[in-house]
C-alpha positions in Angstrom: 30.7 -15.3 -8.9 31.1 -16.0 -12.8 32.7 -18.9 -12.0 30.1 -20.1 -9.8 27.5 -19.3 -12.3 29.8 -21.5 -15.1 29.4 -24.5 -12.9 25.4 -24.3 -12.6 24.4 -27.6 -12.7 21.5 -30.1 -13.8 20.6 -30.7 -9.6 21.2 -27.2 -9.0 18.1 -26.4 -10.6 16.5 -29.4 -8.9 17.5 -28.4 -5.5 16.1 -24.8 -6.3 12.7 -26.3 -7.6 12.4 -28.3 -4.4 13.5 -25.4 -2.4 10.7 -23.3 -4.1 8.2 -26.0 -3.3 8.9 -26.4 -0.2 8.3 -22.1 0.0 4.8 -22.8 -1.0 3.9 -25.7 1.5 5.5 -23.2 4.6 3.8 -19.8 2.9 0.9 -21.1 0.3 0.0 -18.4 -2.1 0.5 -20.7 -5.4 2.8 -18.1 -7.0 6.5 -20.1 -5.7 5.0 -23.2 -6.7 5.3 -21.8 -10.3 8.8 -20.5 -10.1 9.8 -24.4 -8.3 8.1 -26.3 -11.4 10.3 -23.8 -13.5 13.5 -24.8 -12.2 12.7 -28.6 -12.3 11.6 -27.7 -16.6 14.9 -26.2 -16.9 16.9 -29.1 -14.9 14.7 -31.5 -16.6 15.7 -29.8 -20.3 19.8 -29.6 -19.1 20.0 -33.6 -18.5 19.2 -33.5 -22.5 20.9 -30.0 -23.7 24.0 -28.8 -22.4 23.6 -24.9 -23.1 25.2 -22.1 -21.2 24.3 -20.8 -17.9 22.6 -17.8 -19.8 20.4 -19.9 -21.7 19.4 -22.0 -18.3 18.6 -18.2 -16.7 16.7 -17.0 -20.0 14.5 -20.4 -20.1 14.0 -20.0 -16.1 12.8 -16.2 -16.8 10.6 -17.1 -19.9 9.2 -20.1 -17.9 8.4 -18.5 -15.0 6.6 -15.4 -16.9 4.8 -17.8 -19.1 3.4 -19.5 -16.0 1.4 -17.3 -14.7 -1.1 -16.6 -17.2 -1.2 -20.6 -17.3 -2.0 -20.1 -13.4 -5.1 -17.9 -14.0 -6.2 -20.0 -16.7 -6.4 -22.9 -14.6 -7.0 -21.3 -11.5 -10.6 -20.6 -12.7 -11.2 -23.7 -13.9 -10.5 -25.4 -10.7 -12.7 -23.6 -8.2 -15.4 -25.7 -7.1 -18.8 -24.7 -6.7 -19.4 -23.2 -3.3 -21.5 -25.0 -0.9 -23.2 -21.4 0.0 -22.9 -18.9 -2.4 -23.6 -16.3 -0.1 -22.4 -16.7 2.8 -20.0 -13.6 2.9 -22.6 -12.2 0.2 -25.7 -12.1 2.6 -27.5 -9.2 0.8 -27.0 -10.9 -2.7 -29.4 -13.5 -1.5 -32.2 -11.3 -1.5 -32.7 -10.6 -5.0 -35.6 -12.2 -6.2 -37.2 -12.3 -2.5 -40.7 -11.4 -2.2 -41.0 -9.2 1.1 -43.4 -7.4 2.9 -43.2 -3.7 3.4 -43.7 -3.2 7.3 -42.8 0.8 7.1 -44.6 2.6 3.8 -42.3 3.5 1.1 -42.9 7.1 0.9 -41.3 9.6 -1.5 -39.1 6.6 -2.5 -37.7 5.1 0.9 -39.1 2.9 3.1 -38.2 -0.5 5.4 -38.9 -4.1 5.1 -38.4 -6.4 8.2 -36.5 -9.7 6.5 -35.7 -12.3 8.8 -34.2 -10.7 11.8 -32.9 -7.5 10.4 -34.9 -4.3 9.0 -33.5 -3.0 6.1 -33.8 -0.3 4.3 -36.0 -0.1 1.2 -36.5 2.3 -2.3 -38.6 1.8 -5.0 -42.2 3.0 -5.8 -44.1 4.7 -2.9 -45.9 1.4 -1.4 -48.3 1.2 1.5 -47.7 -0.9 4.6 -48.2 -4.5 4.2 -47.8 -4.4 0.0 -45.8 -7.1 -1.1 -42.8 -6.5 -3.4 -39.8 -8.0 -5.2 -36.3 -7.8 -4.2 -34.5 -6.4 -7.7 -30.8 -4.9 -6.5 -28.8 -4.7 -3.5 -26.2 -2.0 -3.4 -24.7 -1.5 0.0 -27.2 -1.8 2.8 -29.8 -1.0 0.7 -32.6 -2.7 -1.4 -34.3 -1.6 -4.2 -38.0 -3.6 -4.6 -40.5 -3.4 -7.1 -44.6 -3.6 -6.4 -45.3 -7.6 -6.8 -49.1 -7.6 -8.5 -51.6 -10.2 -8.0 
């Protein structure tokens, strides 16, 4: 085994950098493809420095921690704008919606029928028919505010 690890070679760490790569295009997650571009630095650095195989594992491990906060860095950066923002998110939309209230909000509850759904309502008592302002969504509920004018 020690002997084994004495002979590590320059395409050894090639061959495990490809291996890794091809890891990620079988089970994407984007985490292998840091430890593959790892082993290609380190085979790339051992065609110019010819350093021990404890060194090679050392710059492997430091590489390989050191890529992932470069991963969330860029990661962040990359993500394009969505298309629909809310499309898992459907409640979110509704903030900023002016409603109106087809149940009374009284004592602080009441229901608003929005598009096809009726949801549930709290805010200031309102009569029937007042129009208000989405302000929050938390859970299946909607907070709303009195819209004047």
């Amino acid at each position: 085994m020690l002997e084994a690890a004495n002979s590590l070679g320059t395409w050894n760490w090639f061959i495990l950098g490809a291996a890794l790569l091809a890891i990620e295009i079988f089970a994407p997650g984007v985490f292998m493809m840091w430890l593959g571009l790892a082993a290609l630095a380190v085979g790339a650095i051992s065609f110019f420095v010819d350093w021990s195989w404890q060194a090679q594992f050392a710059a492997f491990a430091v590489f390989s921690v050191a890529a992932t906060p470069l991963w969330r860095r860029l990661s962040r950066k990359v993500e394009p704008p969505a298309d629909h923002p809310y499309l898992n998110r459907r409640a979110d939309a509704l903030v900023g919606r002016i409603v109106i209230i087809d149940k009374p909000i009284v004592n602080s509850v009441g229901t608003v029928r929005i598009d096809d759904t009726v949801w549930r309502v709290s805010g200031p008592d309102c009569p029937a028919g007042s129009r208000v302002r989405v302000t929050h969504v938390a859970d299946s509920e909607i907070e709303v505010e009195p819209v004047r004018g």
